[in-house]
mmCIF entry with sequence, helices, sheets and N, C-alpha, C, O atoms, coordinates in Angstrom:
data_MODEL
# 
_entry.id   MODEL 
# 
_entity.id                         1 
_entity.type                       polymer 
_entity.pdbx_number_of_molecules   1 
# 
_entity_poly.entity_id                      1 
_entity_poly.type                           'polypeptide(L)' 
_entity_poly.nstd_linkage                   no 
_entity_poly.nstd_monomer                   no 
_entity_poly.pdbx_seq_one_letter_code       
;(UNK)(UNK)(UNK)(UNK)(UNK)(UNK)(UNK)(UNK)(UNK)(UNK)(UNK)(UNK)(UNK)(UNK)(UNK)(UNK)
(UNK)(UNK)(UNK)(UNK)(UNK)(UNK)(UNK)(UNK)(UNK)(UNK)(UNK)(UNK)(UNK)(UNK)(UNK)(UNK)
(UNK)(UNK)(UNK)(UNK)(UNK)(UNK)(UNK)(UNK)(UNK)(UNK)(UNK)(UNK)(UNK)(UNK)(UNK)(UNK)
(UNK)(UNK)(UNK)
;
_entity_poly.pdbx_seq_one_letter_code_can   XXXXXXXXXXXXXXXXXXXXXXXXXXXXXXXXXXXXXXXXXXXXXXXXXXX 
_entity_poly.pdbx_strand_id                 A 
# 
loop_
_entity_poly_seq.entity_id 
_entity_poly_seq.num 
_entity_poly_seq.mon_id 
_entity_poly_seq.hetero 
1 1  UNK n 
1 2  UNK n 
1 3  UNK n 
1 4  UNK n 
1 5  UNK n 
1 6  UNK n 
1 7  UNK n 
1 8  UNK n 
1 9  UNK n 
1 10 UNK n 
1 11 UNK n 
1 12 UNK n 
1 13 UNK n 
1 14 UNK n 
1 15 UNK n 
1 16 UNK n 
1 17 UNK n 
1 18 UNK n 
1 19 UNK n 
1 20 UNK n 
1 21 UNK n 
1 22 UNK n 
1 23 UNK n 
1 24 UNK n 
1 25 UNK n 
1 26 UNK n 
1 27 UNK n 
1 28 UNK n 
1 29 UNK n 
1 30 UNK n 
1 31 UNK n 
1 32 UNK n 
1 33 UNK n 
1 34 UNK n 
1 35 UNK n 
1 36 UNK n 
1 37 UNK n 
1 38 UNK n 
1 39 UNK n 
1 40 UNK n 
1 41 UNK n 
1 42 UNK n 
1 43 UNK n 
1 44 UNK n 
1 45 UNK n 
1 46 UNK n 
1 47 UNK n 
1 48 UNK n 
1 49 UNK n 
1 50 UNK n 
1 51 UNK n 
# 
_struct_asym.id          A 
_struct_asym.entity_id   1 
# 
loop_
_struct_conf.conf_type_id 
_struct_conf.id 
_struct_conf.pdbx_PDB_helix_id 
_struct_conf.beg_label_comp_id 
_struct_conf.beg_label_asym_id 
_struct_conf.beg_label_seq_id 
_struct_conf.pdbx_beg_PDB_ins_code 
_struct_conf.end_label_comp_id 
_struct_conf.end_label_asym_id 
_struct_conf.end_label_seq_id 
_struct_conf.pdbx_end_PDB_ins_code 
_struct_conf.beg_auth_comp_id 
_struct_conf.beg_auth_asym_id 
_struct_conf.beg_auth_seq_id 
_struct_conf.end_auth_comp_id 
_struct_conf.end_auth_asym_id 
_struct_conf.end_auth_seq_id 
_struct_conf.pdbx_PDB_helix_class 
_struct_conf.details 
_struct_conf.pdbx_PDB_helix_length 
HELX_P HELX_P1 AA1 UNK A 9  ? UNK A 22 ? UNK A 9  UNK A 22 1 ? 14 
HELX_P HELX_P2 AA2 UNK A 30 ? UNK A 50 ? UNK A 30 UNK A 50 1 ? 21 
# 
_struct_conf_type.id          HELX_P 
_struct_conf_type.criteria    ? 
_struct_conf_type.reference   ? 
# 
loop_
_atom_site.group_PDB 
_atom_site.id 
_atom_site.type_symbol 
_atom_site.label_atom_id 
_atom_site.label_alt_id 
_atom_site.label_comp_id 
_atom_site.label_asym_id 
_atom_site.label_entity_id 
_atom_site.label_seq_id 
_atom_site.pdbx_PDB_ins_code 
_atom_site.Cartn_x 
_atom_site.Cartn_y 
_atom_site.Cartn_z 
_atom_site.occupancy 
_atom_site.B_iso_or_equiv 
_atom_site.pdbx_formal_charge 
_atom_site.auth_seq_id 
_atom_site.auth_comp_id 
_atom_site.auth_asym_id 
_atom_site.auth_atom_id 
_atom_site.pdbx_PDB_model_num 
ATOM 1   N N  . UNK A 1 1  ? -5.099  5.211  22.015 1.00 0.00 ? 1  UNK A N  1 
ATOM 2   C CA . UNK A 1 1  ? -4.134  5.676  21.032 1.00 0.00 ? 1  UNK A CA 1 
ATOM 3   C C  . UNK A 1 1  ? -3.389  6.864  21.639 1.00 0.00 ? 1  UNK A C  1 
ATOM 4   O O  . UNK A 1 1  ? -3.924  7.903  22.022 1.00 0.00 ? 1  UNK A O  1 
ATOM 5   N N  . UNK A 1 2  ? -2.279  6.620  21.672 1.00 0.00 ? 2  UNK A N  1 
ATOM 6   C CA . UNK A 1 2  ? -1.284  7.890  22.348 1.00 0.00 ? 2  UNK A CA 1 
ATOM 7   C C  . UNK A 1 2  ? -0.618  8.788  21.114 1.00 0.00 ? 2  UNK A C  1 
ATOM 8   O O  . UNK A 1 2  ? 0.269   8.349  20.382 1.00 0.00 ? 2  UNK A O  1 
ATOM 9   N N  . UNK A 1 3  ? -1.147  10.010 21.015 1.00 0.00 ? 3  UNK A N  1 
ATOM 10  C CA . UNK A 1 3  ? -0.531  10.705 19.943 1.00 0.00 ? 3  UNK A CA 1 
ATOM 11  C C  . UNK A 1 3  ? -1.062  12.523 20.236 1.00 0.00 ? 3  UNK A C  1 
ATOM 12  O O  . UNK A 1 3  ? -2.158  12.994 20.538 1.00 0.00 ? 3  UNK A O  1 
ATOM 13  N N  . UNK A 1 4  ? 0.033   13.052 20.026 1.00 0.00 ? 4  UNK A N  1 
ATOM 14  C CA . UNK A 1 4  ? -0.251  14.301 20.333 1.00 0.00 ? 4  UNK A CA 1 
ATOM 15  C C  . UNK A 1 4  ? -0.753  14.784 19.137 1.00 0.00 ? 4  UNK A C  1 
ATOM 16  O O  . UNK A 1 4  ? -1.971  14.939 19.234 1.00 0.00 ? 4  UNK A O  1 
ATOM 17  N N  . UNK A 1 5  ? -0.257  15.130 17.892 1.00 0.00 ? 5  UNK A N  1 
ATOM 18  C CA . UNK A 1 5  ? -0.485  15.680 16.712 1.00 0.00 ? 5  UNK A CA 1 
ATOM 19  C C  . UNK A 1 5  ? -0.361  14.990 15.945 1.00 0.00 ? 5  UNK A C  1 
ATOM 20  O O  . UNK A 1 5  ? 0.506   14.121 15.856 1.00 0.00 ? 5  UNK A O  1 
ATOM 21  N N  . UNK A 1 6  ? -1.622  15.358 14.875 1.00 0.00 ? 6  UNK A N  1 
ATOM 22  C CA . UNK A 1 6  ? -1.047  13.862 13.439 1.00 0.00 ? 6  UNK A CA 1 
ATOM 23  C C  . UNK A 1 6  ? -0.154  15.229 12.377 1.00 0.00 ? 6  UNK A C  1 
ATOM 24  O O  . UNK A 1 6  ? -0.357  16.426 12.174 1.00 0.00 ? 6  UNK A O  1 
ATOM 25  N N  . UNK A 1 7  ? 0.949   14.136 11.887 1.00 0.00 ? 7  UNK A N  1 
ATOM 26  C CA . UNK A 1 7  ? 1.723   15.093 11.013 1.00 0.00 ? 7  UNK A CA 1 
ATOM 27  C C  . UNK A 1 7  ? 1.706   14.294 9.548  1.00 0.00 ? 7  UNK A C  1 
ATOM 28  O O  . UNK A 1 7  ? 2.676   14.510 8.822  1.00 0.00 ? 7  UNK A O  1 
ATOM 29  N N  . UNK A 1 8  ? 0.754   13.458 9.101  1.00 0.00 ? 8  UNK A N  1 
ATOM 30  C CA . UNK A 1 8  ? 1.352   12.832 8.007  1.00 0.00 ? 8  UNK A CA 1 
ATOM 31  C C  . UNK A 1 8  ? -0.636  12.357 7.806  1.00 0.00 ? 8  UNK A C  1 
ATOM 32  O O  . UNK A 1 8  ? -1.631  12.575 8.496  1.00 0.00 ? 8  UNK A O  1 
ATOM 33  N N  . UNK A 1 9  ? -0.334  11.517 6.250  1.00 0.00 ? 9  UNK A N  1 
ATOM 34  C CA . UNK A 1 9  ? -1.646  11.076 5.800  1.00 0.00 ? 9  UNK A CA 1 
ATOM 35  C C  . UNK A 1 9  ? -1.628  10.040 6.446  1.00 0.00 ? 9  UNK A C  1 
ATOM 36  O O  . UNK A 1 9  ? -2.736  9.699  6.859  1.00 0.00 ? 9  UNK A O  1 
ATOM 37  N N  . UNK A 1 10 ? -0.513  9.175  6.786  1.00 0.00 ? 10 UNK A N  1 
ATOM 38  C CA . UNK A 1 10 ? -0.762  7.777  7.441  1.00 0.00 ? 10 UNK A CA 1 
ATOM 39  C C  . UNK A 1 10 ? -1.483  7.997  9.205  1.00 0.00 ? 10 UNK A C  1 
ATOM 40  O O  . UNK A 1 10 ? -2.577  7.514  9.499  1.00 0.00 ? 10 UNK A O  1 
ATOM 41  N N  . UNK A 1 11 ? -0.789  8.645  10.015 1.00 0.00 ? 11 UNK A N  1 
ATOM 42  C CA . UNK A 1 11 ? -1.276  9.321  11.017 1.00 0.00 ? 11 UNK A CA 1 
ATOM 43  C C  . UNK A 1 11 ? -2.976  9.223  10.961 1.00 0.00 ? 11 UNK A C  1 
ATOM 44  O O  . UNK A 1 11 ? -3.844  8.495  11.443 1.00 0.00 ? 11 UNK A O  1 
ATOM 45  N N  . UNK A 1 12 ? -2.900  10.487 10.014 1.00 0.00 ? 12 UNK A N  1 
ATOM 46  C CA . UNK A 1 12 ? -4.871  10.873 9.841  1.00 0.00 ? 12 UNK A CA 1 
ATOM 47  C C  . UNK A 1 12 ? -5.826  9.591  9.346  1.00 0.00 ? 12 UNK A C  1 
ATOM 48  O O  . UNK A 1 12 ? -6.967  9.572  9.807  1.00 0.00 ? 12 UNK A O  1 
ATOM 49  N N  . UNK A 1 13 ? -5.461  8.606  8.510  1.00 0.00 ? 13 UNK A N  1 
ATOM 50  C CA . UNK A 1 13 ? -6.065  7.332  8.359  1.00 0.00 ? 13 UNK A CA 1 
ATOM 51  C C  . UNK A 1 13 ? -6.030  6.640  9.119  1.00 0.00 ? 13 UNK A C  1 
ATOM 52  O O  . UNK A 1 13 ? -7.084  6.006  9.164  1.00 0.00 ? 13 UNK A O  1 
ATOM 53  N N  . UNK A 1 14 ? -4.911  6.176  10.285 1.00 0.00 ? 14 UNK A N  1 
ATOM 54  C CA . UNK A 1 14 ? -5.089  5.401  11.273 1.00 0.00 ? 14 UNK A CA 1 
ATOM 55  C C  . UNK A 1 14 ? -6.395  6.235  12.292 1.00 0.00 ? 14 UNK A C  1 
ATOM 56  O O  . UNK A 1 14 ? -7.464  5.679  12.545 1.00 0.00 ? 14 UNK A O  1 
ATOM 57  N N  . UNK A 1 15 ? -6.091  7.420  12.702 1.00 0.00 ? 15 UNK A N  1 
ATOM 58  C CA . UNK A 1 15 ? -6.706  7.910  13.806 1.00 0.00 ? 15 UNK A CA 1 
ATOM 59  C C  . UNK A 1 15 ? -8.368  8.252  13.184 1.00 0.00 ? 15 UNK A C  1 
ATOM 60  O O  . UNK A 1 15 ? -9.281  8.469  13.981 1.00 0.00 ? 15 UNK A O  1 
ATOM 61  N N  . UNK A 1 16 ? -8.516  8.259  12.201 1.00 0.00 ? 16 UNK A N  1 
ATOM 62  C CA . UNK A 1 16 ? -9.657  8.186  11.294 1.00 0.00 ? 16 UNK A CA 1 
ATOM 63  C C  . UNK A 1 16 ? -10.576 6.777  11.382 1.00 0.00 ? 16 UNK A C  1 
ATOM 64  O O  . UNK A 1 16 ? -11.800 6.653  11.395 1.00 0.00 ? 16 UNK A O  1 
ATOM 65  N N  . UNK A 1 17 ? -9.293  5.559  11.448 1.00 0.00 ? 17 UNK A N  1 
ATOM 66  C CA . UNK A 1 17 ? -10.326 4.236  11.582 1.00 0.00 ? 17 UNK A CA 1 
ATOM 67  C C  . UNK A 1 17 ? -10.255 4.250  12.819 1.00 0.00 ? 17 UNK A C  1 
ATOM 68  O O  . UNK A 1 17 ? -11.366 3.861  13.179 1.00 0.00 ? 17 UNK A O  1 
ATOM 69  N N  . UNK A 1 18 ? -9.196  4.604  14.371 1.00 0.00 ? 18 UNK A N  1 
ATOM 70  C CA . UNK A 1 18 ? -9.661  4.337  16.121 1.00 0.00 ? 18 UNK A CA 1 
ATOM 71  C C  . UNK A 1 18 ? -11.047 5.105  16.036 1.00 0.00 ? 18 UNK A C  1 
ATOM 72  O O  . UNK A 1 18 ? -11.941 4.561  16.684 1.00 0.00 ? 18 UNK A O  1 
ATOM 73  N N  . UNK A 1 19 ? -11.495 6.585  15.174 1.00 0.00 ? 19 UNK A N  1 
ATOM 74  C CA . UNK A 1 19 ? -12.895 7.614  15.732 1.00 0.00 ? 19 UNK A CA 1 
ATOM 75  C C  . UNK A 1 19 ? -13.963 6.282  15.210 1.00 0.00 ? 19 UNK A C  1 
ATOM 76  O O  . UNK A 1 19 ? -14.916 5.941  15.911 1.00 0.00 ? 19 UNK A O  1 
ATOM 77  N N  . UNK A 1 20 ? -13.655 5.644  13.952 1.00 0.00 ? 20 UNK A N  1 
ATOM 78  C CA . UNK A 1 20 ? -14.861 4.927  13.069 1.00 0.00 ? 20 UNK A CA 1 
ATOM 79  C C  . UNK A 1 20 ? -15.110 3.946  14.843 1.00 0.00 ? 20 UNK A C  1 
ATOM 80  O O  . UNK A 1 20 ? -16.211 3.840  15.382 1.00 0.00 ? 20 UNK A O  1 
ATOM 81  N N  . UNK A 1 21 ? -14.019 3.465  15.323 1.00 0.00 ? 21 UNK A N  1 
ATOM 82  C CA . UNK A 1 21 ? -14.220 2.358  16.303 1.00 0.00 ? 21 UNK A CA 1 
ATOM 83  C C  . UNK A 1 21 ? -14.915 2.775  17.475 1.00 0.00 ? 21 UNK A C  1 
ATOM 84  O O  . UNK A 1 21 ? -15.634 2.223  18.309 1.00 0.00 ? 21 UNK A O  1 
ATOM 85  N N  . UNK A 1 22 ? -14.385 4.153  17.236 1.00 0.00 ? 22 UNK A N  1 
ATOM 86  C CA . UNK A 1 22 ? -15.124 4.555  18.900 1.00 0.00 ? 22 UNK A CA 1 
ATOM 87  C C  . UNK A 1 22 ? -16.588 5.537  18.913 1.00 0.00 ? 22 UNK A C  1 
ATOM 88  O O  . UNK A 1 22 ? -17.023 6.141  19.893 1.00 0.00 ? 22 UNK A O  1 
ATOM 89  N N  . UNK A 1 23 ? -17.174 5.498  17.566 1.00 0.00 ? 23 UNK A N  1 
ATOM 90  C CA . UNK A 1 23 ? -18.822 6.232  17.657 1.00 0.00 ? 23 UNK A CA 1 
ATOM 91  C C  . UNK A 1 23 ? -19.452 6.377  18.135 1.00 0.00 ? 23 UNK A C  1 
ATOM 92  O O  . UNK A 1 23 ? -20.091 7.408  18.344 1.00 0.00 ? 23 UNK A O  1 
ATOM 93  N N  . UNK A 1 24 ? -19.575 4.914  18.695 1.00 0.00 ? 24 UNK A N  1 
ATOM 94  C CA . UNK A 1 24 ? -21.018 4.450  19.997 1.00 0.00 ? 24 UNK A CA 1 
ATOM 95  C C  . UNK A 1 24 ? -20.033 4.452  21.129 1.00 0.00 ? 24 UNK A C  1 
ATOM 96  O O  . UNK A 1 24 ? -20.292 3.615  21.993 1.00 0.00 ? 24 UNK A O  1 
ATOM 97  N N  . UNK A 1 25 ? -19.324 4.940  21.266 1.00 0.00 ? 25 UNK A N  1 
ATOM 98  C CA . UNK A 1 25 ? -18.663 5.228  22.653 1.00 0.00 ? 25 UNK A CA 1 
ATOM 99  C C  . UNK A 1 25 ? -19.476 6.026  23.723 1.00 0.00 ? 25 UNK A C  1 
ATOM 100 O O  . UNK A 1 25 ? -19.757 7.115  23.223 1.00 0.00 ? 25 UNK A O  1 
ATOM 101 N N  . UNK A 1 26 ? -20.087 5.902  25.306 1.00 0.00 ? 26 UNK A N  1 
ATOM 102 C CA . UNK A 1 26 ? -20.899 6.729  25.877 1.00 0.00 ? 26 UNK A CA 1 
ATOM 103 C C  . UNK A 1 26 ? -20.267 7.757  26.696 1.00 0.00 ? 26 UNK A C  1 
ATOM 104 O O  . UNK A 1 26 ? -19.064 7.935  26.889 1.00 0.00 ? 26 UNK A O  1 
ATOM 105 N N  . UNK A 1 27 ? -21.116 8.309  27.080 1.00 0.00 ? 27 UNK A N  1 
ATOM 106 C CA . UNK A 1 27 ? -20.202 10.127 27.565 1.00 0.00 ? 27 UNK A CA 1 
ATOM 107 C C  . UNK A 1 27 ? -19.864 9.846  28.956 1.00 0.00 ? 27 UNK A C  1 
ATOM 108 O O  . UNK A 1 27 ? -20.776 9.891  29.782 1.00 0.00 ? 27 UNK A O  1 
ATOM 109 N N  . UNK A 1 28 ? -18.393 9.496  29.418 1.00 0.00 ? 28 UNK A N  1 
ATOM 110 C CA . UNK A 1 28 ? -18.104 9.702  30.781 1.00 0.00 ? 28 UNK A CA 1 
ATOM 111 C C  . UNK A 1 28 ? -16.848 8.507  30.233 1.00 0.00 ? 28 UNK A C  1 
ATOM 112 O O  . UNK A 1 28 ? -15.648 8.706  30.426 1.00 0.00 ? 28 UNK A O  1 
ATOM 113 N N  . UNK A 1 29 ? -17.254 7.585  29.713 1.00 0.00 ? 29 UNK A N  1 
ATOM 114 C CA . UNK A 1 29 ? -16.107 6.687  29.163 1.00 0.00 ? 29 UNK A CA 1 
ATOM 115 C C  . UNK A 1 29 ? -14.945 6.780  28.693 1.00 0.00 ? 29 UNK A C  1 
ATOM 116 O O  . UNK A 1 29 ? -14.875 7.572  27.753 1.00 0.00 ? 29 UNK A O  1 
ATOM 117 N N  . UNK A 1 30 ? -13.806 6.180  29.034 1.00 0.00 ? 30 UNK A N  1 
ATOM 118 C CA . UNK A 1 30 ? -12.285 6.218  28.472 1.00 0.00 ? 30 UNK A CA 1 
ATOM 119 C C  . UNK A 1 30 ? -12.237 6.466  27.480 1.00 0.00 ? 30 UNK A C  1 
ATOM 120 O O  . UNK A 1 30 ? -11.580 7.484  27.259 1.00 0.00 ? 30 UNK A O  1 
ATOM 121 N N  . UNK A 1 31 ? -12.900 5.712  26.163 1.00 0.00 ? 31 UNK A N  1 
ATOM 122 C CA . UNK A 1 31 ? -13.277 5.753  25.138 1.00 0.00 ? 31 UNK A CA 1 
ATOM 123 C C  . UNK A 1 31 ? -13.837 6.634  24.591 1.00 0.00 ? 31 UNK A C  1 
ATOM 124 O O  . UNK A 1 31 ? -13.640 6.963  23.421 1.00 0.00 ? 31 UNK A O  1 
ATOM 125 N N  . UNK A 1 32 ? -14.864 7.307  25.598 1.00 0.00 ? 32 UNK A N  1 
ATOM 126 C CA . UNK A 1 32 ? -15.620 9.040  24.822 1.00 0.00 ? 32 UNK A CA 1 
ATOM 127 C C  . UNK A 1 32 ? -14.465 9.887  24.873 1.00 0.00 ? 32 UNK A C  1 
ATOM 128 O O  . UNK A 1 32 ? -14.142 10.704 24.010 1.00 0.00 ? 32 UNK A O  1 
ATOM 129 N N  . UNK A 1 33 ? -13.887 9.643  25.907 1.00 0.00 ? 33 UNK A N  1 
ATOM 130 C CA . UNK A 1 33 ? -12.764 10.919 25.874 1.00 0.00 ? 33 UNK A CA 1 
ATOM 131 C C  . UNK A 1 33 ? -11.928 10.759 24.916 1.00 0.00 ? 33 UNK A C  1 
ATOM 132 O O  . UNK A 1 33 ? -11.653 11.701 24.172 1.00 0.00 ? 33 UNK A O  1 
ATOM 133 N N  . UNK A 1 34 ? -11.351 9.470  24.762 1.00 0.00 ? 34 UNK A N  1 
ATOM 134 C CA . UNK A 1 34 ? -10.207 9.045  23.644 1.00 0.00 ? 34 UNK A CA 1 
ATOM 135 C C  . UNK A 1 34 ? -10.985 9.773  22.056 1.00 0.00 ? 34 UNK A C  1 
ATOM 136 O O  . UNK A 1 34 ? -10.460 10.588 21.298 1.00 0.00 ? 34 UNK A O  1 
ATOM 137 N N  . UNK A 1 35 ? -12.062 9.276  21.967 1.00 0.00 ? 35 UNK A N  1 
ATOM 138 C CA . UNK A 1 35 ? -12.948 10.012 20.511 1.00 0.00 ? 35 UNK A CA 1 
ATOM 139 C C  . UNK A 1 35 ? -12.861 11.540 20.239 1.00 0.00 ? 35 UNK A C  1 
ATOM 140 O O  . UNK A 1 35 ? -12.659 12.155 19.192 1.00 0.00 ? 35 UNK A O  1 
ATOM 141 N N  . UNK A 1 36 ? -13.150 12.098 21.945 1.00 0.00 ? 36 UNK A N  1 
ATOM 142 C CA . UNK A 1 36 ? -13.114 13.628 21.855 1.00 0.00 ? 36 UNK A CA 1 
ATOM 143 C C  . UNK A 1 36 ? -11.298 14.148 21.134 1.00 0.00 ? 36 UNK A C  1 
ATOM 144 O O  . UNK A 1 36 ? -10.928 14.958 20.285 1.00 0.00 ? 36 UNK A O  1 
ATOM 145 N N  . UNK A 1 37 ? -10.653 13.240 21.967 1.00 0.00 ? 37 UNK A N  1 
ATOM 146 C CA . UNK A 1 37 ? -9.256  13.872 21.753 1.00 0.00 ? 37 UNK A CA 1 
ATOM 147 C C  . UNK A 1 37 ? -8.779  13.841 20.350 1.00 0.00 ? 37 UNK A C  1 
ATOM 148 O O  . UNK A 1 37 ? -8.237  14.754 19.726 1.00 0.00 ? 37 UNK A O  1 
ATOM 149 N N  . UNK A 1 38 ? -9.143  12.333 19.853 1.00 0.00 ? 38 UNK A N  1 
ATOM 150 C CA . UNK A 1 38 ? -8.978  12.235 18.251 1.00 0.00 ? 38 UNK A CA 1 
ATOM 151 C C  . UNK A 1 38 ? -9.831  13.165 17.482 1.00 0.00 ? 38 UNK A C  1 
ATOM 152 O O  . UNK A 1 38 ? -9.246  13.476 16.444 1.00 0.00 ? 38 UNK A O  1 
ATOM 153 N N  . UNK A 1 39 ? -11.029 13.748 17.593 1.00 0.00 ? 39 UNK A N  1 
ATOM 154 C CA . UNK A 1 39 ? -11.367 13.935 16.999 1.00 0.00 ? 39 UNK A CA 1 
ATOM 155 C C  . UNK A 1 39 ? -11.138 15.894 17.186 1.00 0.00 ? 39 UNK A C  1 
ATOM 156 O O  . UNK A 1 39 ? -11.647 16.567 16.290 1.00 0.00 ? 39 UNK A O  1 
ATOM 157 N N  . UNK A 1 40 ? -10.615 16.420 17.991 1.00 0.00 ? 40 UNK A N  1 
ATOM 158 C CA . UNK A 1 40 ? -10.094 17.498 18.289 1.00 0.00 ? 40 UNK A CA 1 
ATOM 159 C C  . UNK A 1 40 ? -8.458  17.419 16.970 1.00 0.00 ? 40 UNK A C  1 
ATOM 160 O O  . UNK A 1 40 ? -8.291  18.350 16.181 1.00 0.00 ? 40 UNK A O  1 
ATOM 161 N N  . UNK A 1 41 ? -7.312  15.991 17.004 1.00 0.00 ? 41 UNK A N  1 
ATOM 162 C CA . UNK A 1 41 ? -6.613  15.885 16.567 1.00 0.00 ? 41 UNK A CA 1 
ATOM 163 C C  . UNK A 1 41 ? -6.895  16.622 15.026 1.00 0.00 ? 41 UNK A C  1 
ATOM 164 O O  . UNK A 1 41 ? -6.408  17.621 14.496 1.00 0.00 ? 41 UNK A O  1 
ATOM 165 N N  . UNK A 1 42 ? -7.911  15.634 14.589 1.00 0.00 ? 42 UNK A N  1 
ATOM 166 C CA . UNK A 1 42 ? -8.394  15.537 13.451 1.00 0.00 ? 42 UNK A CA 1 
ATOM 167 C C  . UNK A 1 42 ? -8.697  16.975 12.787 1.00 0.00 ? 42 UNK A C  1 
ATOM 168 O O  . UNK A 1 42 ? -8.056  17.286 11.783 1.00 0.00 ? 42 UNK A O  1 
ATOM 169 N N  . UNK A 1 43 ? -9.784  17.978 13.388 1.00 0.00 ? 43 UNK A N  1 
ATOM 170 C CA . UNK A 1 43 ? -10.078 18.863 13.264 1.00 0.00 ? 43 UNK A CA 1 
ATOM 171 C C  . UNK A 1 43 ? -8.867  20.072 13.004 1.00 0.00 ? 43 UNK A C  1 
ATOM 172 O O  . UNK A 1 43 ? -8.803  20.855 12.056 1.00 0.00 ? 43 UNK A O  1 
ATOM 173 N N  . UNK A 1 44 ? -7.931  19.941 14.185 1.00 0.00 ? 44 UNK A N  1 
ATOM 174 C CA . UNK A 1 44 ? -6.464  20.293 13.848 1.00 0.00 ? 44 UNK A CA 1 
ATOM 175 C C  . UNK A 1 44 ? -5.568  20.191 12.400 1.00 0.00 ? 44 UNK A C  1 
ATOM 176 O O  . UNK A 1 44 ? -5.079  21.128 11.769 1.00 0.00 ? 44 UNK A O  1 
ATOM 177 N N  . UNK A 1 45 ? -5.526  18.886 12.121 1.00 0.00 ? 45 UNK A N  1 
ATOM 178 C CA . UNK A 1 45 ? -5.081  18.501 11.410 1.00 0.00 ? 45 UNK A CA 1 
ATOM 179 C C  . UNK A 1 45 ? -5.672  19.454 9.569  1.00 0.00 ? 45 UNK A C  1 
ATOM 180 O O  . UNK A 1 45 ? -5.053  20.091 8.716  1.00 0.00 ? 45 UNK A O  1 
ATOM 181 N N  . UNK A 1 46 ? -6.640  19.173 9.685  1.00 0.00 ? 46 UNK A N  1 
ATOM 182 C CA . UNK A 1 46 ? -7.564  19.510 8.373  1.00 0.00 ? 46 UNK A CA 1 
ATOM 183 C C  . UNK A 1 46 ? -7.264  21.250 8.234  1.00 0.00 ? 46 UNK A C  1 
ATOM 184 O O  . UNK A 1 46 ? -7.062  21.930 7.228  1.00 0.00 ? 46 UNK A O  1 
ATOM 185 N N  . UNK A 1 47 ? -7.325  21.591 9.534  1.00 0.00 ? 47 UNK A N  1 
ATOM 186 C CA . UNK A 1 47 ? -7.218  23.180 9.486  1.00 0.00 ? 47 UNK A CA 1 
ATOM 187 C C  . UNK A 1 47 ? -5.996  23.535 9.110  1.00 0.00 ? 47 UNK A C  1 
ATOM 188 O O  . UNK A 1 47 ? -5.900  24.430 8.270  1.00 0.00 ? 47 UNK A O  1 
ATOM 189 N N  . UNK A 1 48 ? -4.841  22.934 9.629  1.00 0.00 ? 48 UNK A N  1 
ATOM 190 C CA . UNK A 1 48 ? -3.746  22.800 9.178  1.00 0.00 ? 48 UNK A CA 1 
ATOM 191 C C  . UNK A 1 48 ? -3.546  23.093 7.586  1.00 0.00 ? 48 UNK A C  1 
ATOM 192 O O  . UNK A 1 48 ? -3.205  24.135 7.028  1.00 0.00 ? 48 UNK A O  1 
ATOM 193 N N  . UNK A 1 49 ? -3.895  21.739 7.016  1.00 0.00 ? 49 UNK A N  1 
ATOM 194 C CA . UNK A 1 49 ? -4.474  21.546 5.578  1.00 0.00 ? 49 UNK A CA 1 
ATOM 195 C C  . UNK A 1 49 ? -4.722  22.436 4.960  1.00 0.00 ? 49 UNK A C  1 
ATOM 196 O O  . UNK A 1 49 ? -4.002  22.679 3.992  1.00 0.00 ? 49 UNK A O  1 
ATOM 197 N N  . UNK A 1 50 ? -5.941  23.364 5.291  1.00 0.00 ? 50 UNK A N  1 
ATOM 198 C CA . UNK A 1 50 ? -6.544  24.461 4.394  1.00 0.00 ? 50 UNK A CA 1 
ATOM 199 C C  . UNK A 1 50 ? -5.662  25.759 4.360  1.00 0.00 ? 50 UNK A C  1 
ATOM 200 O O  . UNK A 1 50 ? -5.702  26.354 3.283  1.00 0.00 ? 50 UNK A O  1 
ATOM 201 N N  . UNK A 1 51 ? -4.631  26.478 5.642  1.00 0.00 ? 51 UNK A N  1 
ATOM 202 C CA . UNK A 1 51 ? -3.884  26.949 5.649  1.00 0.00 ? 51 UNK A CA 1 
ATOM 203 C C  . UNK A 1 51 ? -2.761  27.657 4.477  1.00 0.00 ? 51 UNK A C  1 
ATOM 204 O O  . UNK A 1 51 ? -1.773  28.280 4.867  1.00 0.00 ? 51 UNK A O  1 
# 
């Protein structure tokens, strides 16, 4: 998933179901990293939110 920042609710629900896909992802994998990055997005995002 290529995305720098989520700016919208649709954004955060898509990138919400790629983390659900990538859980069991293992550490060194394309996929662990892709999870780390979404889920860095995510964390962003929410903080945003409370702001």
């Amino acid at each position: 998933m290529d995305i720098e920042k989520i700016t919208n609710e649709e954004e955060y629900s898509t990138v919400l179901q790629r983390i659900d896909e990538l859980m069991n992802a293992k550490k060194g994998t394309p996929e662990y990293d892709e999870l780390q990055k979404l889920t860095d997005l995510i964390e962003d995002y929410e903080d945003d939110l409370c702001q």
